[in-house]
N, C-alpha and C positions, 0 to 999 in steps of 0.2 A: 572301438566299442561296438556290441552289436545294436546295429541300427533298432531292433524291437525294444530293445532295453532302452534307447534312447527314445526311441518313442512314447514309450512308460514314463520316463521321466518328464519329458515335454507334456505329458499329459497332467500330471502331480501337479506342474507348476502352474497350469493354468489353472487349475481348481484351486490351490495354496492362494494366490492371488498376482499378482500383475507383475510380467516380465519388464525389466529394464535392461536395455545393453550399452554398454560403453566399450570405444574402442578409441587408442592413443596413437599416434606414431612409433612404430617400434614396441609395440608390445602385442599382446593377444585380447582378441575381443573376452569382455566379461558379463558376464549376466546377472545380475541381482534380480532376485523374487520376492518381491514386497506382501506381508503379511497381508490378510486382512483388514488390518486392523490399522494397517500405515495407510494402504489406500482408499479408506476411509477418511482418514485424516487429510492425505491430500487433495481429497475430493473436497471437504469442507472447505478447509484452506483457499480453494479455489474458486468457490461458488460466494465464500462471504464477502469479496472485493467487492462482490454488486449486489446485495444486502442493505435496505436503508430502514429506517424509521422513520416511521409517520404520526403526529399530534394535529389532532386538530383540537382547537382551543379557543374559549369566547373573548380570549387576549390576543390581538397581533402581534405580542411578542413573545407569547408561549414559548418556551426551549423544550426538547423529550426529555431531560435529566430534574427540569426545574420542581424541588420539593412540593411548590403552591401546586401545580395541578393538580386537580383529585375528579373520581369519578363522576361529580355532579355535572360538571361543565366541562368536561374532554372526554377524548374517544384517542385511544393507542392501538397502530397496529402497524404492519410491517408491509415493504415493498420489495422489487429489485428492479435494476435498472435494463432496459432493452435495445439501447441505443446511446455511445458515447455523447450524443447531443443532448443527453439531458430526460428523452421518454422513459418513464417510471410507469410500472403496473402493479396494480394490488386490487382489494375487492373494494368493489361497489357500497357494502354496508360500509367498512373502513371510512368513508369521505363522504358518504348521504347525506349531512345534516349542513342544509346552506348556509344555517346558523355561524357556523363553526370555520375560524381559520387553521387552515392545514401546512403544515412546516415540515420539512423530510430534513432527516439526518444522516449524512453517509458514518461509511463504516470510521472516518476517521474525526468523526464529532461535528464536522462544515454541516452548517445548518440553510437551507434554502427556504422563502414561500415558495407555494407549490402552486399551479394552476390548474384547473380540471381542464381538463380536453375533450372527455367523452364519457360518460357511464351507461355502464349495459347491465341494467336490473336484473334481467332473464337470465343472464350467466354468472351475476354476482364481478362482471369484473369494468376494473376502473384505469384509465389511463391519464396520467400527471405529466407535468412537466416542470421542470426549473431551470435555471438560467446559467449551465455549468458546462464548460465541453473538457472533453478528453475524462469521460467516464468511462470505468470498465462496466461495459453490459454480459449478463451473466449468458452463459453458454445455451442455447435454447434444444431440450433433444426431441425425443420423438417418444410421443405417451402411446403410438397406436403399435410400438412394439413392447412394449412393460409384457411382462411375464408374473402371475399371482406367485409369491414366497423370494421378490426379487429385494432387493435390499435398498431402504430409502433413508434419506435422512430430512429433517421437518428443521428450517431455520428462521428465526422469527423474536420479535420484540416481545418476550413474553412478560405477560402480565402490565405492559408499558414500563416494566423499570429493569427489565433482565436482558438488553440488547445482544442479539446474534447467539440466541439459545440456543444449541444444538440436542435435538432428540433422534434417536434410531432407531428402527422398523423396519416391516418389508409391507410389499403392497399386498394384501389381506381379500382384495377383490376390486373390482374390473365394472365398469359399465354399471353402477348402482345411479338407481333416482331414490333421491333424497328430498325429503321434506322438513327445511328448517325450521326451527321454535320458533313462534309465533311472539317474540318478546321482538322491542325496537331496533334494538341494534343487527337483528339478520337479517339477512335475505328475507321476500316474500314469497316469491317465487319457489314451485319444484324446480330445483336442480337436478340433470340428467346427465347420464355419459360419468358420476364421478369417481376416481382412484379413493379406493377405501387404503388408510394403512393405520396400522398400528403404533405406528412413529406417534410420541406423544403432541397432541395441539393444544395451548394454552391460547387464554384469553389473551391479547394482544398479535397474536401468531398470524392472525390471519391477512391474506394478501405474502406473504414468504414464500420462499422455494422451495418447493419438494425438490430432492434431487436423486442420480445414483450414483452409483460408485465410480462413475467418472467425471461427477462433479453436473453434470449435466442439468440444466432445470426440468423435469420432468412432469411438474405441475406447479400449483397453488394451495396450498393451506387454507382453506375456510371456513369449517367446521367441525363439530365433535357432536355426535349421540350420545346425551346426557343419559339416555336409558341403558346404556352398557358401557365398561370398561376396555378401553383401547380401541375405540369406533371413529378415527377422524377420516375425515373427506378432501379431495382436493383437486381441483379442477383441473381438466388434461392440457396439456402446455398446447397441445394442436390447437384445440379452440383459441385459447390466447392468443395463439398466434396468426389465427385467421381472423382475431376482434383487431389485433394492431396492425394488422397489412390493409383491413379498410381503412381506419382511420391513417393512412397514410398515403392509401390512393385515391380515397375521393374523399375526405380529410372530415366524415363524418365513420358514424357506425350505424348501420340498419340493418334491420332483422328482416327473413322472411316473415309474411302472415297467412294463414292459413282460414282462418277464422271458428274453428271448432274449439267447445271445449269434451275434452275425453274421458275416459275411464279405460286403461289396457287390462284387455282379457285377460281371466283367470277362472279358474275353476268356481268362483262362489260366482262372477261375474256371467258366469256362462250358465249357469244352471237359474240365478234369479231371475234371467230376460229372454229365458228358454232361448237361446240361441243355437246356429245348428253348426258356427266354427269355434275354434279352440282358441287363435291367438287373432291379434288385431287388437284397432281402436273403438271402443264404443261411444259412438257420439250422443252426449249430453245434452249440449245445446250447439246451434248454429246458429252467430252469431247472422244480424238484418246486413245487408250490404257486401258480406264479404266474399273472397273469391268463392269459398264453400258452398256458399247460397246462393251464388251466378251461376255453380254447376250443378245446384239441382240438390245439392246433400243436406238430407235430415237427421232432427234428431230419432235417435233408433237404430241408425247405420251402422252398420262396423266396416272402418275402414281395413282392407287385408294387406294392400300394399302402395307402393307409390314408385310410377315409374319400374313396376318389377321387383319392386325389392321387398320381400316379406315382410311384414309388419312381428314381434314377437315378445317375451312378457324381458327380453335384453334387448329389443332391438328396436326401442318405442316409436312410437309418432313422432315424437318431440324432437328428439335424437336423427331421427333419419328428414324430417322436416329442415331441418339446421341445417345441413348440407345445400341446401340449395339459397341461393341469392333472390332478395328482393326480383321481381319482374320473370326469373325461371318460369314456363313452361312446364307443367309436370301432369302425367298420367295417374289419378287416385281410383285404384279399383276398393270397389265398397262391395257390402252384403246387404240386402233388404229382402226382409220375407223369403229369405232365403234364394233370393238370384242374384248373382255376380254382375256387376254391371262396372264399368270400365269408364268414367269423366275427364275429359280433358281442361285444366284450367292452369290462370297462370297467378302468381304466388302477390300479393300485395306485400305492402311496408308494414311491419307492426307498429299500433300505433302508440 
């Protein structure tokens, strides 16, 4: 065969969708190219093993399937597992209400109580546990390689009575701050850094696996903008995975503090405060005691970078703050009256 022509073909099939080879004793290697549409399928397949469901309920014996629960006294929403010992993540809103006992359901109906381990307001995420080993934990991949128009899939308890709902998307946009509705059940907090997709998210969904087409968990499910159609949000599996490796090395979770609160530059921002840059944080208030305020920062400032790295209207304070660890050392160069001035300080615990 001429090798260009095989090359054109090699190239078909990777775009058609995913090479399989088999090879027997005594026969000739074979290759199967699985549609689209199968390696989808066995992406799902593969991801729903570690898929749970979460009820919290003002009964300790609530079940997820039991008719009596209704919205007055429970909250339904979805998990996955991150460790055959039994560590389970989903969001923060999901399990907020101390009120309430929380039960997880694997994929094959075993019902567990659940115990909280750690929640982390700021990023909406939450870490469980139950008393079960030899759990499959779901595949964890890497949200800092996602590519926009990449193909996702959203799986999740929807509605609390539709378990291991599968919807499909692609990711729609990259690095969005969001600001969730101001009703009880969400987040309070701006959420920053999140995978926009179009993959559909139902009430119950949230805390579930975004995944791709290799099955991979690629985020969290959170949220939907009720002001548009096909608007959900989902938290990048990085983060998560950098909230479960503290709480598994020094067996709490803590945030950097910084002690500002902001406003990122923009064009209506930049012109109301006559200011003389373009991107950066404009500080609001600074808060009495905090590191901000031991190096000298006001309100008025606009922060341009930290430790070098530009501040920009993707690449917020918030976002680049998160990278570093409680007790970090970090360089924040600011703007005042228009002179650059360069602070050296070191990051507290948020409290």
């Amino acid at each position: 065969m001429n090798k260009d022509f095989a090359k054109g073909l090699a190239a078909a099939g990777i775009v058609a969708g995913l090479f399989l080879t088999f090879q027997s004793f005594g026969a000739t290697t074979k290759t199967v190219v699985l549609s689209d549409e199968q390696q989808g399928i066995m992406a799902v397949r593969t991801a729903k093993a570690s898929v749970v469901s979460i009820v919290g309920a003002t009964t300790a014996n609530a079940t997820v399937t039991s008719p009596s629960l209704t919205p007055v006294d429970t909250v339904a929403g979805t998990g996955f597992v991150v460790s055959s010992s039994g560590l389970i993540v989903s969001n923060d809103h999901v399990v907020s209400d101390p009120t309430l006992t929380y039960n997880v359901s694997l994929i094959d109906g075993t019902e567990y109580p659940a115990k909280i381990l750690a929640m982390d307001k700021y990023d909406d995420i939450a870490i469980l546990k139950i008393q079960a080993d030899g759990l499959t934990p779901a595949a964890l991949g890497d949200s800092g390689s996602l590519e926009t128009g990449q193909t996702v899939f959203a799986i999740g308890n929807a509605l609390g009575q539709y378990q291991d709902t599968v919807t499909r998307g692609v990711v729609s946009g990259l690095n969005r701050a969001v600001e969730p509705p101001s009703d009880t059940s969400a987040p309070t907090p701006r959420l920053q850094d999140m995978i926009q997709t179009d993959a559909a998210i139902n009430p119950g969904n949230s805390g579930g696996p975004l995944i791709d087409m290799n099955g991979d968990v690629i985020g969290m499910d959170t949220l939907i903008d009720t002001g548009g159609a096909g608007l959900g949000f989902a938290i990048p599996i990085n983060t998560i995975k950098s909230v479960v490796s503290q709480l598994e090395t020094y067996g709490k979770v803590e945030k950097a503090y910084l002690g500002v609160e902001f406003e990122t530059v923009d064009p209506e921002i930049k012109a109301a405060e006559n200011l003389t840059v373009s991107n950066g944080a404009f500080v609001d208030q600074v808060a009495s005691g905090s590191p901000a305020a031991a190096a000298g920062l006001q309100a008025g400032d606009v922060i341009v970078a930290i430790n070098h790295q530009q501040l920009t209207q993707e690449n917020e304070l918030d976002t680049v703050a998160s990278q570093y660890a409680p007790g970090a050392q970090i360089l924040v160069t600011y703007v005042r009256n228009g002179q650059q001035t360069d602070a050296a300080l070191v990051l507290g615990v948020l409290p």
